[in-house]
PQR file of N, CA, C, O and H, with PARSE charges and radii, in Angstrom:
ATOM      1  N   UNK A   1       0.528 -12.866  12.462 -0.4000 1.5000
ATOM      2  CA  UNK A   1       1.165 -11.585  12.258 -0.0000 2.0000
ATOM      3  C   UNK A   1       0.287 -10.509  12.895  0.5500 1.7000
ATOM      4  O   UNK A   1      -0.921 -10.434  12.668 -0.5500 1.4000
ATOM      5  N   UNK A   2       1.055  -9.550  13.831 -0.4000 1.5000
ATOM      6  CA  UNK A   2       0.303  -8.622  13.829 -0.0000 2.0000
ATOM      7  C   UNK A   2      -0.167  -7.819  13.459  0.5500 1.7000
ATOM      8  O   UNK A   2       0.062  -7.845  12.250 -0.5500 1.4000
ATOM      9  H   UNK A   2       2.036  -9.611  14.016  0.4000 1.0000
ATOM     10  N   UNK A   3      -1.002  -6.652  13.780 -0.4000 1.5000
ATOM     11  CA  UNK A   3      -1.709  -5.304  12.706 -0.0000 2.0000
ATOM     12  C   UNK A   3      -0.633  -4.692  12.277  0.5500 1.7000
ATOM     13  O   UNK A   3      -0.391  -4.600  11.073 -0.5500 1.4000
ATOM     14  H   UNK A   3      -1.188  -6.631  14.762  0.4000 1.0000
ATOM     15  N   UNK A   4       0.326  -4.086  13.425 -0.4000 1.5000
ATOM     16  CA  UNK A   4       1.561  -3.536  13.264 -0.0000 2.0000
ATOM     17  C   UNK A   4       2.819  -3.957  12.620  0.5500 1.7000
ATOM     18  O   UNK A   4       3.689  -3.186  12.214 -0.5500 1.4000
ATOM     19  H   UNK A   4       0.129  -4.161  14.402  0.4000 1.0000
ATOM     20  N   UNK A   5       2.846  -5.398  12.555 -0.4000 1.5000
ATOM     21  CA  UNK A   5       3.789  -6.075  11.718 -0.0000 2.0000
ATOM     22  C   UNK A   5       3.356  -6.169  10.253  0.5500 1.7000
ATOM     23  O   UNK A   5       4.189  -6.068   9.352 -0.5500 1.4000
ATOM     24  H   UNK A   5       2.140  -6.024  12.885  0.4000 1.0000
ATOM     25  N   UNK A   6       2.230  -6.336  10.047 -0.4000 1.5000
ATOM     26  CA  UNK A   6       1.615  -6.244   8.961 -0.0000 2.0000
ATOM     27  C   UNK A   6       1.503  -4.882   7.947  0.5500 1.7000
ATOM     28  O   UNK A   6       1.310  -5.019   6.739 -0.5500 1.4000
ATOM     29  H   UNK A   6       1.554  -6.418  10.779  0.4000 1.0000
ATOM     30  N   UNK A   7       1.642  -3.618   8.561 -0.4000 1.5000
ATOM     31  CA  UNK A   7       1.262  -2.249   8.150 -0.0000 2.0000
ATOM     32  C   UNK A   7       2.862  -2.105   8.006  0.5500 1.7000
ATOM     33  O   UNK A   7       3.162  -1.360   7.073 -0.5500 1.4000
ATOM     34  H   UNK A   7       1.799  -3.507   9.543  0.4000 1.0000
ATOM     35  N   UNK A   8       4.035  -2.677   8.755 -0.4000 1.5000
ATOM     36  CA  UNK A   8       4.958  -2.320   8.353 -0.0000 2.0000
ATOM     37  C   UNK A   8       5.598  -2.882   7.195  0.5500 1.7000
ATOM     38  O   UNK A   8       6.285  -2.345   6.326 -0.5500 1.4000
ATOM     39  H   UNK A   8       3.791  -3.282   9.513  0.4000 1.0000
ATOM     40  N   UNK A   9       5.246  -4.031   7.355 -0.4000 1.5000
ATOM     41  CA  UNK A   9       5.831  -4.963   6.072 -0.0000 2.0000
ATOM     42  C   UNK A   9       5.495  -4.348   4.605  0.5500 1.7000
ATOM     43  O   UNK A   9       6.354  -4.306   3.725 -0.5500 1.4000
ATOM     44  H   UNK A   9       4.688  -4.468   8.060  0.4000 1.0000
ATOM     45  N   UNK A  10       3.737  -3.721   4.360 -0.4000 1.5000
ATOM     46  CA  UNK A  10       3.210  -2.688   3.571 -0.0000 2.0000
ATOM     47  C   UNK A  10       4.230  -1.813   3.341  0.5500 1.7000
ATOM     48  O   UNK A  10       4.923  -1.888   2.327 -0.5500 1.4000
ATOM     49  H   UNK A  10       3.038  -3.755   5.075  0.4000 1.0000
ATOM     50  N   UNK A  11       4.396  -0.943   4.237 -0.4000 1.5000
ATOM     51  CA  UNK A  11       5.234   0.130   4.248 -0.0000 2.0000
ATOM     52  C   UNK A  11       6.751  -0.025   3.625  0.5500 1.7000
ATOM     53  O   UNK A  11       7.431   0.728   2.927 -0.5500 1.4000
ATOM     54  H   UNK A  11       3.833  -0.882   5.061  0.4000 1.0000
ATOM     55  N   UNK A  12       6.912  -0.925   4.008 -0.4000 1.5000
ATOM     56  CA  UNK A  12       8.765  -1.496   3.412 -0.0000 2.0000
ATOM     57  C   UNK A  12       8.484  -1.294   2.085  0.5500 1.7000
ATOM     58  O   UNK A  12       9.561  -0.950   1.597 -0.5500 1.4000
ATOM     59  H   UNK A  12       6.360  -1.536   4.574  0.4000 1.0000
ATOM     60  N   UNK A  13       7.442  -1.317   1.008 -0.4000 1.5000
ATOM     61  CA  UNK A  13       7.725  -1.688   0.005 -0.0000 2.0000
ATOM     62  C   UNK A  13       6.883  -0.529  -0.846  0.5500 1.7000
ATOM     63  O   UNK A  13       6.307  -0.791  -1.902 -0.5500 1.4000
ATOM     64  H   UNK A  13       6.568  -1.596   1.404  0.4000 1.0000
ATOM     65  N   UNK A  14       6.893   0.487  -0.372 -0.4000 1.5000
ATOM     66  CA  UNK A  14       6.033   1.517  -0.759 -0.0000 2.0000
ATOM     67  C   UNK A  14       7.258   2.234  -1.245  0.5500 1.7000
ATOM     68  O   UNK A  14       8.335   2.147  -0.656 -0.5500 1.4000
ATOM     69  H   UNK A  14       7.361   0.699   0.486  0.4000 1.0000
ATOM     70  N   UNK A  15       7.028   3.124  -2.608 -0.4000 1.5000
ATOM     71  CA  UNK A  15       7.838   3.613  -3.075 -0.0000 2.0000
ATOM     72  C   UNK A  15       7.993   5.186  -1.759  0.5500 1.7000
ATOM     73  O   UNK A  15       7.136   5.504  -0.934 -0.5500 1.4000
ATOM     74  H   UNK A  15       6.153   3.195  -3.087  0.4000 1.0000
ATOM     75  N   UNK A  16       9.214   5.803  -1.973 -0.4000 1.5000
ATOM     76  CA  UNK A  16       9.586   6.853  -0.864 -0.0000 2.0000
ATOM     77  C   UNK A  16       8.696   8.064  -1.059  0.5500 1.7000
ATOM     78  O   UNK A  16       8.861   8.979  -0.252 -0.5500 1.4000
ATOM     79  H   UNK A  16       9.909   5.544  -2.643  0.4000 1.0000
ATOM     80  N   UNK A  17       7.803   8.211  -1.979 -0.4000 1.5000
ATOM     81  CA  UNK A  17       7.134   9.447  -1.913 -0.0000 2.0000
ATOM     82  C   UNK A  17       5.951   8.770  -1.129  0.5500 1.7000
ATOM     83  O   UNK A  17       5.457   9.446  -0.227 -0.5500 1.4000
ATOM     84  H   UNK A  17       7.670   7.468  -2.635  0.4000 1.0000
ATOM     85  N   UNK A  18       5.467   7.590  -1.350 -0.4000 1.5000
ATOM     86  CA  UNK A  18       4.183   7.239  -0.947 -0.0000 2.0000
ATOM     87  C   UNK A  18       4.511   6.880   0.630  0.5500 1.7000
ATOM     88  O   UNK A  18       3.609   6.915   1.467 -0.5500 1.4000
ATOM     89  H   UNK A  18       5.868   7.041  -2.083  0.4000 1.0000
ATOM     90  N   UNK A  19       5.816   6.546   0.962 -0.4000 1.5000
ATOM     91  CA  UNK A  19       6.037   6.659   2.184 -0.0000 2.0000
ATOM     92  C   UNK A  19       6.027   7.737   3.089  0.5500 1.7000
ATOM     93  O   UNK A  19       5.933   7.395   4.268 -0.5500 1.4000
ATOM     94  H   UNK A  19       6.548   6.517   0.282  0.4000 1.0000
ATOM     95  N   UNK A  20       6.106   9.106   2.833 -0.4000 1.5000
ATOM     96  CA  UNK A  20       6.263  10.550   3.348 -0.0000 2.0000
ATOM     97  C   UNK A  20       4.666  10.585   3.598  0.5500 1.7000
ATOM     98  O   UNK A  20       4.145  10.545   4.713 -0.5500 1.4000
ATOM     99  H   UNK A  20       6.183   9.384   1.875  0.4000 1.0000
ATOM    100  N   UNK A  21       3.851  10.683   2.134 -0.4000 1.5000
ATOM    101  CA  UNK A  21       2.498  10.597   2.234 -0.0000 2.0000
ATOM    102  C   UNK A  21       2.142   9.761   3.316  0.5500 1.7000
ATOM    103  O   UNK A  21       1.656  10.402   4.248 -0.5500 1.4000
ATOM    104  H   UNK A  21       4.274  10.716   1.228  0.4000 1.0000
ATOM    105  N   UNK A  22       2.239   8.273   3.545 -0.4000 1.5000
ATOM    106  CA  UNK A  22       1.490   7.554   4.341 -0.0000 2.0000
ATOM    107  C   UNK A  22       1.643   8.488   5.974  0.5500 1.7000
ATOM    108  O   UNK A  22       0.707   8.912   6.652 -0.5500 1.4000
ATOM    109  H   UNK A  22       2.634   7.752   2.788  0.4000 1.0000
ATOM    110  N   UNK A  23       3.083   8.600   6.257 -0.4000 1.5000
ATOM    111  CA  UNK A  23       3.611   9.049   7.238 -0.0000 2.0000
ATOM    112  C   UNK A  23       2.845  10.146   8.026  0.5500 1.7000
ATOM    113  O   UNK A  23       2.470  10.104   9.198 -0.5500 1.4000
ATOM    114  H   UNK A  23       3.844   8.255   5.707  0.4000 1.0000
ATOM    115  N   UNK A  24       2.654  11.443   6.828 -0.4000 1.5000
ATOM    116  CA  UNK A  24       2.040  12.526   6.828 -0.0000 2.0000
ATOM    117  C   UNK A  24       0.454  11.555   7.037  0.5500 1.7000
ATOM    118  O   UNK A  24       0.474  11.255   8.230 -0.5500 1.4000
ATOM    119  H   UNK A  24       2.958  11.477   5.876  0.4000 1.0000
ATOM    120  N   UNK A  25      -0.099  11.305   6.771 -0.4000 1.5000
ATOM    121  CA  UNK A  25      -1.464  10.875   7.220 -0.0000 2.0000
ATOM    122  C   UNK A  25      -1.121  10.532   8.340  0.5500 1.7000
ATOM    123  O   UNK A  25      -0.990  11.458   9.141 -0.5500 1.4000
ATOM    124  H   UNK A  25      -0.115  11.549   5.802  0.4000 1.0000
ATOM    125  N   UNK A  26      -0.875   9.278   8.789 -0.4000 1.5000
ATOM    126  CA  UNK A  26      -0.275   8.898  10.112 -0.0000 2.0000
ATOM    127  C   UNK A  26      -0.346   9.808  11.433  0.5500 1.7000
ATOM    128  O   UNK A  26      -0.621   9.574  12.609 -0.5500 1.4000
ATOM    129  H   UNK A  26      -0.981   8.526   8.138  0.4000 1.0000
ATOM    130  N   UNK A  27       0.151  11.331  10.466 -0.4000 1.5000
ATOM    131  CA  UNK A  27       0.620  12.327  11.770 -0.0000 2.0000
ATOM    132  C   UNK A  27      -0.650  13.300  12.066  0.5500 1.7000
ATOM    133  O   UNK A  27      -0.915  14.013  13.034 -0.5500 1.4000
ATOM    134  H   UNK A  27       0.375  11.521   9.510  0.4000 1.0000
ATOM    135  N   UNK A  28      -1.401  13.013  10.709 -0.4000 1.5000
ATOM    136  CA  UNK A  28      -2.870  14.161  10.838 -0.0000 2.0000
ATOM    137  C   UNK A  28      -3.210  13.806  12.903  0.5500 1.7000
ATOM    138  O   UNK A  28      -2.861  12.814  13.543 -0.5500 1.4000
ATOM    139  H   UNK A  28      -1.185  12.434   9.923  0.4000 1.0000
ATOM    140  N   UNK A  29      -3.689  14.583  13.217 -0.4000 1.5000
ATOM    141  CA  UNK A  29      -4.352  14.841  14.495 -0.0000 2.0000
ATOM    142  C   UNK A  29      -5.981  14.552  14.328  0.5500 1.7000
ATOM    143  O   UNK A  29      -6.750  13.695  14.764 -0.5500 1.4000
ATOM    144  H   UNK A  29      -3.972  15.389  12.697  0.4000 1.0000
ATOM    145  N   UNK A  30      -6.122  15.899  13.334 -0.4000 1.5000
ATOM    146  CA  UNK A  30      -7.605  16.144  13.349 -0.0000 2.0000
ATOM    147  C   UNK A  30      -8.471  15.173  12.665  0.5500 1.7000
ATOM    148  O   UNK A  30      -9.701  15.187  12.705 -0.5500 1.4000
ATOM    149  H   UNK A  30      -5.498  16.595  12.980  0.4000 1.0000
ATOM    150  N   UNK A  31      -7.653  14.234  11.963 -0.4000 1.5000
ATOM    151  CA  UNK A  31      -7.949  13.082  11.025 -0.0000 2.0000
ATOM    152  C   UNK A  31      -8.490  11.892  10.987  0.5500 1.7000
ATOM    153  O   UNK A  31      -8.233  11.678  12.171 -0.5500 1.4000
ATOM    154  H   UNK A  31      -6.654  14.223  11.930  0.4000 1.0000
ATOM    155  N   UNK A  32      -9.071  10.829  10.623 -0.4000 1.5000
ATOM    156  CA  UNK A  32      -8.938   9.715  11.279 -0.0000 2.0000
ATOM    157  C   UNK A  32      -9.771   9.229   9.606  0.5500 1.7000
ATOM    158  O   UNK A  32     -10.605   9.837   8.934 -0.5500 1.4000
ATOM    159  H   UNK A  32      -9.279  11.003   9.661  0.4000 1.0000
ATOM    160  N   UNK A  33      -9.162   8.038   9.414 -0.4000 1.5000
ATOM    161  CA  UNK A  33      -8.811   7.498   7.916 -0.0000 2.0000
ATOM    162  C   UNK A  33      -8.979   6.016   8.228  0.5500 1.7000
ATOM    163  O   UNK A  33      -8.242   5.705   9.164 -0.5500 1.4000
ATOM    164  H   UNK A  33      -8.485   7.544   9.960  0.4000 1.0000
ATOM    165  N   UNK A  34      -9.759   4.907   7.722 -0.4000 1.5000
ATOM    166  CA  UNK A  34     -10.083   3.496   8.125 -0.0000 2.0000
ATOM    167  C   UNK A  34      -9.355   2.799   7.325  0.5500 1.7000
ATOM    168  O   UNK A  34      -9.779   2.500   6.209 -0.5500 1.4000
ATOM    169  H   UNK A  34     -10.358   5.159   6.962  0.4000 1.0000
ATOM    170  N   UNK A  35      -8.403   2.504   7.664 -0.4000 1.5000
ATOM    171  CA  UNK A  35      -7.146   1.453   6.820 -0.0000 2.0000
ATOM    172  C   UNK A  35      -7.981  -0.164   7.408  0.5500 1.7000
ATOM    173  O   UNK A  35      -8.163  -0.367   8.608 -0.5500 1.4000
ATOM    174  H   UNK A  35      -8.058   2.747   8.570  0.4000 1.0000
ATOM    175  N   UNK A  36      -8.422  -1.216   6.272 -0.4000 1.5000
ATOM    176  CA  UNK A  36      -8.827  -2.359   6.794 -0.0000 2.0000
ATOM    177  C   UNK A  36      -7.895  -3.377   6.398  0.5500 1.7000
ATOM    178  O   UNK A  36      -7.144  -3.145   5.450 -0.5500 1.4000
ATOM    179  H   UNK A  36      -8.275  -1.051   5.297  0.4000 1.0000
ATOM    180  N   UNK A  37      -7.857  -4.269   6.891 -0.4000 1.5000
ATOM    181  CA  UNK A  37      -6.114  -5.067   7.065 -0.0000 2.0000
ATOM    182  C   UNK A  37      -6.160  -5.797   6.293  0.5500 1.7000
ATOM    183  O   UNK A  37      -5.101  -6.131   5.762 -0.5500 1.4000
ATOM    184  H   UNK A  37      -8.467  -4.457   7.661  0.4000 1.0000
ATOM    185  N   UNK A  38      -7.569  -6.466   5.809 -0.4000 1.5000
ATOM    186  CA  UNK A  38      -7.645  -7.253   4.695 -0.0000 2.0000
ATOM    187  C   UNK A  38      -6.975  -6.275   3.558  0.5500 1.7000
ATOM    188  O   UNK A  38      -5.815  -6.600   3.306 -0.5500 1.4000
ATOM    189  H   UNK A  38      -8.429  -6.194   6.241  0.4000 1.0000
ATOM    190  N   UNK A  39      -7.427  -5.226   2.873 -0.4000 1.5000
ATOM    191  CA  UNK A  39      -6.510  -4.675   2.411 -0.0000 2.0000
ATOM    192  C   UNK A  39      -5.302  -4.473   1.935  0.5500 1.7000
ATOM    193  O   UNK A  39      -4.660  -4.512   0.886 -0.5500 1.4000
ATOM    194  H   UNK A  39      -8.369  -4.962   3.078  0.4000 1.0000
ATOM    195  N   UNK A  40      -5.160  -4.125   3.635 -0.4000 1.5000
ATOM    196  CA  UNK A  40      -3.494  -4.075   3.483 -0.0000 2.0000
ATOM    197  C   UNK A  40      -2.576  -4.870   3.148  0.5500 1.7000
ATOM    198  O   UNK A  40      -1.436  -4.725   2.706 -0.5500 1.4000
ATOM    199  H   UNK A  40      -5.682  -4.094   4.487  0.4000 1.0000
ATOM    200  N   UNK A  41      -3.412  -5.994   3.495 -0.4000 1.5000
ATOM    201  CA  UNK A  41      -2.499  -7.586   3.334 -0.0000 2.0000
ATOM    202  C   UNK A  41      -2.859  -8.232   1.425  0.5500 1.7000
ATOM    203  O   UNK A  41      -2.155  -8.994   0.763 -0.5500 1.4000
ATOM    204  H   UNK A  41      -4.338  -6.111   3.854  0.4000 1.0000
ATOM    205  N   UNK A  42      -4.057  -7.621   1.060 -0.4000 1.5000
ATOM    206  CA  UNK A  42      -4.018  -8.242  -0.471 -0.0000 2.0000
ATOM    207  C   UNK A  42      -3.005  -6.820  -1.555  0.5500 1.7000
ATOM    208  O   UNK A  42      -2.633  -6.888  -2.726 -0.5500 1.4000
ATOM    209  H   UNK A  42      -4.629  -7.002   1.598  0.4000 1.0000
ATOM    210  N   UNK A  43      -2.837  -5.642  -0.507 -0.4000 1.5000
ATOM    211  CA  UNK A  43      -2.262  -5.016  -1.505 -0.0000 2.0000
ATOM    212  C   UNK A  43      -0.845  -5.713  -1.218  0.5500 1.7000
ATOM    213  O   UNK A  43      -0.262  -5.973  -2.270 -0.5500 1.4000
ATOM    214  H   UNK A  43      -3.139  -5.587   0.445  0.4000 1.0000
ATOM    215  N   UNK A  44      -0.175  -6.066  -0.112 -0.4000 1.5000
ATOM    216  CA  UNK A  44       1.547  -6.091  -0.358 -0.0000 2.0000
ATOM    217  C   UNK A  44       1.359  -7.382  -0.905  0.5500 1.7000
ATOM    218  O   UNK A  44       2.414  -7.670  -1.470 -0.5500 1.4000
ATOM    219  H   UNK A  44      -0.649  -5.855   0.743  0.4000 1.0000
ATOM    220  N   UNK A  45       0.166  -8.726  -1.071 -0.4000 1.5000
ATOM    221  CA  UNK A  45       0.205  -9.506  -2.139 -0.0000 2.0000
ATOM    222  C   UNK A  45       0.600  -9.026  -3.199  0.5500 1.7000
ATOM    223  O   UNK A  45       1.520  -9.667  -3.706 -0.5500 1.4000
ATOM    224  H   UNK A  45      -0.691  -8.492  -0.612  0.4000 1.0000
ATOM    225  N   UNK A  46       0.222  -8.013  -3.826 -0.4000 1.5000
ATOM    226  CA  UNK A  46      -0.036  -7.836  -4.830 -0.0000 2.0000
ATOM    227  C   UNK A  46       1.155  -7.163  -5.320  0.5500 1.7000
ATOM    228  O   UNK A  46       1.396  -7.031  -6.520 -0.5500 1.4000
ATOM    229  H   UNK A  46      -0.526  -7.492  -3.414  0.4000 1.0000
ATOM    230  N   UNK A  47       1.978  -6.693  -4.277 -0.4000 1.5000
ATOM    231  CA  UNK A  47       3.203  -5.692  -4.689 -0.0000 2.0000
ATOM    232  C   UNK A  47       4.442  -6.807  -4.865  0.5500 1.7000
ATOM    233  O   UNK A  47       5.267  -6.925  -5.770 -0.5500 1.4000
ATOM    234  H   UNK A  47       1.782  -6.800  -3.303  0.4000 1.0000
ATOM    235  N   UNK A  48       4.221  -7.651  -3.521 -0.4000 1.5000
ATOM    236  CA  UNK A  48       4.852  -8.913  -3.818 -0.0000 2.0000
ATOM    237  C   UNK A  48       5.005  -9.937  -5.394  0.5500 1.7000
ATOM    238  O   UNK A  48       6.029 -10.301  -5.971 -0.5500 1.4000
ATOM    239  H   UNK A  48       3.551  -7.556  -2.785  0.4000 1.0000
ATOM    240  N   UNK A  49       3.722 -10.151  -5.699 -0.4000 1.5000
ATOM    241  CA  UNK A  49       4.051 -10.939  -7.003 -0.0000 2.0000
ATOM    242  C   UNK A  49       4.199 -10.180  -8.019  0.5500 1.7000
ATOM    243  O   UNK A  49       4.605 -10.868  -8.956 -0.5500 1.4000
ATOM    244  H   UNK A  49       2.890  -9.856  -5.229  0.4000 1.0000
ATOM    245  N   UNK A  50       3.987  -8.343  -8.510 -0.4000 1.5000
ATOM    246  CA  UNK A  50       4.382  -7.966  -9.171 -0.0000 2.0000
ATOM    247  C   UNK A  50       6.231  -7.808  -8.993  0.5500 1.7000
ATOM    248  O   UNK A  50       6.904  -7.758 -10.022 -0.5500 1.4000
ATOM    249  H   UNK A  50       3.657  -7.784  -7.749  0.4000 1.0000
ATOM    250  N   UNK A  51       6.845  -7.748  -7.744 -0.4000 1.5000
ATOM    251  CA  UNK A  51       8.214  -7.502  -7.757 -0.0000 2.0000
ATOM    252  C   UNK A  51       8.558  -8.783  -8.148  0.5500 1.7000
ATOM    253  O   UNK A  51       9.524  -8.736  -8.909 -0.5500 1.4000
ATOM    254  H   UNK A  51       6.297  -7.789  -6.908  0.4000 1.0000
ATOM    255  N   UNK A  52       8.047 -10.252  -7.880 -0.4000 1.5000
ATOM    256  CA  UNK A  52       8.414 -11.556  -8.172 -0.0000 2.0000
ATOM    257  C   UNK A  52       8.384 -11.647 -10.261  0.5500 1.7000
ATOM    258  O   UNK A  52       9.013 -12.333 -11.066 -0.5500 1.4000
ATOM    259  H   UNK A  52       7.261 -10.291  -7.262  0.4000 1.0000
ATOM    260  N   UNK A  53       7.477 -10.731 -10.384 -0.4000 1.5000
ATOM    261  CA  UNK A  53       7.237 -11.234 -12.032 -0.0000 2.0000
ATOM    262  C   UNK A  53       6.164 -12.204 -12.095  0.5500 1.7000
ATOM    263  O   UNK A  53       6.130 -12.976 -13.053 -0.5500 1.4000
ATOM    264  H   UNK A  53       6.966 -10.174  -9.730  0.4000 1.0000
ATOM    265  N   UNK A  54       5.042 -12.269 -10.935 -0.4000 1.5000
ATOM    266  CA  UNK A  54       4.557 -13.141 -11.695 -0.0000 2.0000
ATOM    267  C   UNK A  54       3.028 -12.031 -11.945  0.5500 1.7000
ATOM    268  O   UNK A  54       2.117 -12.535 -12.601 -0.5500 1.4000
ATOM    269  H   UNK A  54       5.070 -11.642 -10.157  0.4000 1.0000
ATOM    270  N   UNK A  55       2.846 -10.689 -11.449 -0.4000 1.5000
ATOM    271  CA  UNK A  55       2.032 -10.050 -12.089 -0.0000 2.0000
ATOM    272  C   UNK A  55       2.380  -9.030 -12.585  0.5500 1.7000
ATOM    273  O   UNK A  55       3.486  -8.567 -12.305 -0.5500 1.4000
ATOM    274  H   UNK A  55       3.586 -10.279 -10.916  0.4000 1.0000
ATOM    275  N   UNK A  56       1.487  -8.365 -13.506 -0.4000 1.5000
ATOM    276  CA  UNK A  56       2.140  -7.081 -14.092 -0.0000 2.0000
ATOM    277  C   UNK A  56       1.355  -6.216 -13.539  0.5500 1.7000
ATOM    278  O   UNK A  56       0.144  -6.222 -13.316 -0.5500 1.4000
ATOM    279  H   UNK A  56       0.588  -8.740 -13.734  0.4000 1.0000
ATOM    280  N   UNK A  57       2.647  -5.056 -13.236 -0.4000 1.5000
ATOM    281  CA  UNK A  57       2.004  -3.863 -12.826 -0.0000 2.0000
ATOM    282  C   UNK A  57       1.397  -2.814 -13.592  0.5500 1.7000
ATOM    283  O   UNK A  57       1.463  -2.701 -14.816 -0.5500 1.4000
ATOM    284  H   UNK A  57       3.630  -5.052 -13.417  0.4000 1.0000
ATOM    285  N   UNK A  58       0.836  -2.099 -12.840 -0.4000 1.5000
ATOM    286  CA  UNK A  58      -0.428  -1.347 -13.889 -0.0000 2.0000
ATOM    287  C   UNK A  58       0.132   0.750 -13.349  0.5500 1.7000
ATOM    288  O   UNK A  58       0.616   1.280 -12.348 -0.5500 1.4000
ATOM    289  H   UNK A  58       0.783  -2.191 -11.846  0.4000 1.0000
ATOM    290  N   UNK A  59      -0.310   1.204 -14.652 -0.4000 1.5000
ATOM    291  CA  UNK A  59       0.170   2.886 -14.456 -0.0000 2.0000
ATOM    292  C   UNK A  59      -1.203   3.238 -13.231  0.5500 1.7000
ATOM    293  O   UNK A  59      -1.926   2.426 -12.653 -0.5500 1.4000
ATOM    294  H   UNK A  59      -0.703   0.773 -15.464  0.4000 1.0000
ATOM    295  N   UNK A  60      -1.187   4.649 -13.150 -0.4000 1.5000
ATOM    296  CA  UNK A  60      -2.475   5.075 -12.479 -0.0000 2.0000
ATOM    297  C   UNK A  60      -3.380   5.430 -13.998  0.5500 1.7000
ATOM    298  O   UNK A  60      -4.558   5.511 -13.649 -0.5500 1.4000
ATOM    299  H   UNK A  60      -0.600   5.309 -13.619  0.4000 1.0000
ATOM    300  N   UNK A  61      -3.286   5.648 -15.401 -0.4000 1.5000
ATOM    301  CA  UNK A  61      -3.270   6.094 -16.236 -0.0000 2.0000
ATOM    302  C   UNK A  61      -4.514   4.553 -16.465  0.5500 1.7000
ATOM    303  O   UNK A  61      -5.720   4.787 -16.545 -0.5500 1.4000
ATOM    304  H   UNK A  61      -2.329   5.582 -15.684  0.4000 1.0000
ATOM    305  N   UNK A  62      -4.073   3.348 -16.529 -0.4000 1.5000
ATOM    306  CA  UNK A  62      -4.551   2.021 -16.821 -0.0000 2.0000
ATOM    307  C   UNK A  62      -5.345   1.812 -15.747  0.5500 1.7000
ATOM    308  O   UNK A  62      -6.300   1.055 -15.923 -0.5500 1.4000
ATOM    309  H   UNK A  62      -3.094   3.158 -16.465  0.4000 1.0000
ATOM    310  N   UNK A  63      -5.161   2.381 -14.482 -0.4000 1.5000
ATOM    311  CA  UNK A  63      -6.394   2.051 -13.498 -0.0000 2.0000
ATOM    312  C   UNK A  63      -7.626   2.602 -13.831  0.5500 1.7000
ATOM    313  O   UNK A  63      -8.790   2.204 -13.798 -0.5500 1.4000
ATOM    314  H   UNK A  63      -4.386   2.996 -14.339  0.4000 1.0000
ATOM    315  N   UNK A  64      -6.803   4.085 -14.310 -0.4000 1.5000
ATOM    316  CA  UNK A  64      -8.690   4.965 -14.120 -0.0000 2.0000
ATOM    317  C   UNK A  64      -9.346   4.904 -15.828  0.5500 1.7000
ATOM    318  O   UNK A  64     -10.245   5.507 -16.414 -0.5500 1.4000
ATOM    319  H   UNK A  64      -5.857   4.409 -14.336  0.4000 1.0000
ATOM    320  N   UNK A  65      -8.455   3.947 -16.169 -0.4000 1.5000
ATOM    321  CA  UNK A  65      -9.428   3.537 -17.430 -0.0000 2.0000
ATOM    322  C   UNK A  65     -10.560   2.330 -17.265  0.5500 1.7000
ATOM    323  O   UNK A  65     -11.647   2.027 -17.756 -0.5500 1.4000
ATOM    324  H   UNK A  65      -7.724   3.458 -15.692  0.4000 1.0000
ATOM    325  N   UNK A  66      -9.746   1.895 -16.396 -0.4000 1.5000
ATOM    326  CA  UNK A  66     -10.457   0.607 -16.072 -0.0000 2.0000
ATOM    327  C   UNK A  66      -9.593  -0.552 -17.273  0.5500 1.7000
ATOM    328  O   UNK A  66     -10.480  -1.189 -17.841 -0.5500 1.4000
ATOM    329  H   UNK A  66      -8.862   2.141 -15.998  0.4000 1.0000
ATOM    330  N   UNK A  67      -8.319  -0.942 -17.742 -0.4000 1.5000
ATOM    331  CA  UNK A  67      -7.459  -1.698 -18.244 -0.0000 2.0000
ATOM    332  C   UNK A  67      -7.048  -2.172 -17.207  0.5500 1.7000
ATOM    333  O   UNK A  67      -6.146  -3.010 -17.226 -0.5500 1.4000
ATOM    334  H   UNK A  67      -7.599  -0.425 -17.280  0.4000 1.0000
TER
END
């Protein structure tokens, strides 16, 4: 798979606000932001088996508790 096939497949499954956001980064000029692919590829794991049911998803509320 490529980088680009890979960042899109991410993207498919990003809720629509976080999609505008990504987008808007994307478009910064003056910017430059290190997306690493390992990453990218254990987060849509991760979005993947929570949409499958076999993990549960977590609030932002339960992250920054550390739950």
């Amino acid at each position: 798979m490529t980088t680009a096939s890979a960042l899109f497949e991410v993207f498919k499954t990003l809720p629509t606000k976080s999609k505008k956001e990504f987008v808007h980064l994307l478009a910064e000029e003056n910017e430059k932001t290190n997306i690493f692919m390992n990453s990218l590829e254990r987060g849509l794991k991760e979005v993947k088996a929570i949409e499958a049911g076999e993990k549960k998803g977590k609030t932002l509320k339960e992250i920054l508790n550390g739950n």
